[in-house]
N, C-alpha and C positions, 0 to 999 in steps of 0.2 A: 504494500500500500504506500504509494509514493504522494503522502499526505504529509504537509504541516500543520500538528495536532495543535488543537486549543491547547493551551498548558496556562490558566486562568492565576494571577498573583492579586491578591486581594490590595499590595499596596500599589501596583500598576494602576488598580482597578479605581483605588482612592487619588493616585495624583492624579490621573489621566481626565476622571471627572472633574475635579477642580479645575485643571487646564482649562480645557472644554467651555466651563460656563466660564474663566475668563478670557479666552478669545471667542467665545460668541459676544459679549458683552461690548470687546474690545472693536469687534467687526460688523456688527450689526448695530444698527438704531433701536429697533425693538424684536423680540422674541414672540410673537403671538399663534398659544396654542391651540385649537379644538379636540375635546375629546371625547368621540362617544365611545372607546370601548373601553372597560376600567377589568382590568384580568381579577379574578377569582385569589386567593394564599392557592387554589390546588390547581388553576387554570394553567394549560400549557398552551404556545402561542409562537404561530411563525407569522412573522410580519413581512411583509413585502414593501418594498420603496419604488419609489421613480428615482433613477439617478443621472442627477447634471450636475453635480458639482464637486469638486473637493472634499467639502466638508462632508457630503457624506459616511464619510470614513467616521466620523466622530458622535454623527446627529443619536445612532443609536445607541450610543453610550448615556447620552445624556437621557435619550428616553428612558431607557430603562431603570437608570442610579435615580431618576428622577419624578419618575412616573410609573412606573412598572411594575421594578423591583421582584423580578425575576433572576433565574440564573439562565443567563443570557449568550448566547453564541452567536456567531457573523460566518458568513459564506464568505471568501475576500478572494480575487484571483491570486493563483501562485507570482505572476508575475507582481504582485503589486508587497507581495510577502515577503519577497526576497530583496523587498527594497525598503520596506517596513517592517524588519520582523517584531519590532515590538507590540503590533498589534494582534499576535499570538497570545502576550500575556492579558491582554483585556478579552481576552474569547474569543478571537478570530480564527478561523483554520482553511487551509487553503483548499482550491478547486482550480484543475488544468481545464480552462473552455477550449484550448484546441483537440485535446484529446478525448473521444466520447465514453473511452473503457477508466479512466479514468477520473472521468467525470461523475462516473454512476457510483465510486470509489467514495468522493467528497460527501454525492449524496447518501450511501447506506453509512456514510458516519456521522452526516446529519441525524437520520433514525434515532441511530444510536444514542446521540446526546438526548433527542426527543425523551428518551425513557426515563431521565431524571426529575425527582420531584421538580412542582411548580417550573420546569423547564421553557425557555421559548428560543427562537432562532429570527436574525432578520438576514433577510434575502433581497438584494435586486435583481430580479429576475430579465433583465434589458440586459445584463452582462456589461455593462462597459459603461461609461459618460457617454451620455446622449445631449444633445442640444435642448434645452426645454422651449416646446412649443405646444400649439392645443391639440396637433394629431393623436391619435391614441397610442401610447407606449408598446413596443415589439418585444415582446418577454419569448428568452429563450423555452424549451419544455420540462428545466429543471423543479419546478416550483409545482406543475401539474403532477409530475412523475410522484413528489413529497408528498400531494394530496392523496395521491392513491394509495400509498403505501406508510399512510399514519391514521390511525385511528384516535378518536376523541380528543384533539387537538381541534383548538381555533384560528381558523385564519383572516388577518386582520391587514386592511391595504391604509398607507399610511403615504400622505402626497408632500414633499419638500418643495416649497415656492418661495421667490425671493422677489421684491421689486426694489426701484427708487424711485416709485411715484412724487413721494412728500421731502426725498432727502436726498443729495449725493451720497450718503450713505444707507445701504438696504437693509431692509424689512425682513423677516424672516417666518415666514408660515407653517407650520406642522398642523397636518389634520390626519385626525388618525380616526378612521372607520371603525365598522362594526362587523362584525364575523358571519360570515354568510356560508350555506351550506348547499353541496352540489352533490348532483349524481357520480358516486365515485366511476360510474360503469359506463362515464362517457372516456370520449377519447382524448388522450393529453391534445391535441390539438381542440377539442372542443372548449375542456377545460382553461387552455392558455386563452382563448378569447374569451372567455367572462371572465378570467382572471384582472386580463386588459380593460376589459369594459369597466370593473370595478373601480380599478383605479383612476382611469381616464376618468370616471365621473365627479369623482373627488375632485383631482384636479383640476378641471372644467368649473366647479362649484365654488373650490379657493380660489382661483385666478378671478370671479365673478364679484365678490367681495374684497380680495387683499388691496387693500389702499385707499377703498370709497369707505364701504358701511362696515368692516370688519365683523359683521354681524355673524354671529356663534362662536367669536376669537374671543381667549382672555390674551391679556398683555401680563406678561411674567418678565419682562423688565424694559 
């Protein structure tokens, strides 16, 4: 298994959120989050993203130490590992997207973590930084394949949007959905378009709001 394994340091875990919220702080104007889905103490929970940016890398740390409060793992590509390997120690573990036997690798060790209490996973399922725009997001079949082969798990789609409508300095949007439940016995290609659809609506919904009415945002700084 030619994996780099989570190997989780609880004080990784403590500086890295402090970091976090102060270069969000430092880099953004304001932080406003929506939340309709609040996890269970026994809820287990893979989150899916839209990914266009950088900070990516860091957004679901803070959900989580922040909001969550799960024992929390990240999908990250190998290349991005082997240039970061410190985000091993905050729960990251890699996935080769050029290789598909390898791939399948990342995912039965995703499972795998699934099994630990209160466990969750965040996933972008686009594989790569995409451009943000309102098309609907291209998710690889990784994230269907997880559905098929996890039971009693929640999966919750979670949209990262940024403006500068009001500021040369930008805005920061997290909305994070609610858990919706599909026919495991359709087909990962079925599955990955409502996974998309999911998302994209969120999206669609925040970009609708972020910077006029901010309407179902709280502001958290």
């Amino acid at each position: 298994m030619n994996i780099t394994p989570a190997d989780e340091s609880r004080f990784f875990i403590w500086f890295f959120d402090h970091y976090t919220k102060w270069s969000l702080k430092r880099r953004f104007k304001h932080l406003w989050i929506k939340q309709d889905y609040h996890p269970k103490q026994d809820s287990k929970t893979v989150y899916f993203l839209n990914h266009n940016s950088w900070w990516d890398g860091l957004i679901p740390l803070y959900l989580n130490e922040n909001l969550f409060h799960q024992k929390a793992r990240a999908l990250m590509e190998d290349k991005q590992m082997r240039q970061y390997t410190f985000f091993s120690k905050i729960g990251a573990f890699s996935i080769n997207l050029e290789d598909p036997r390898a791939s399948i690798s990342s995912l039965r060790y995703a499972v795998d973590s699934m099994k630990r209490d209160n466990a969750c996973l965040f996933i972008y399922p686009e594989g790569r930084i995409t451009p943000a725009s309102e098309n609907k997001p291209n998710f690889r079949k990784g994230l269907a394949w997880l559905y098929q082969n996890l039971d009693d798990i929640d999966f919750v789609p979670i949209t990262i949007y940024s403006h500068t409508l009001r500021s040369s300095k930008p805005e920061l949007y997290l909305s994070i959905g609610i858990s919706t439940v599909y026919d495991k016995s359709l087909s990962k290609n079925e599955l990955t378009e409502l996974f998309q659809e999911d998302l994209h609506r969120i999206i669609l919904q925040t970009r609708e709001v972020a910077g006029f009415t901010d309407e179902g945002f709280d502001q958290q700084f």
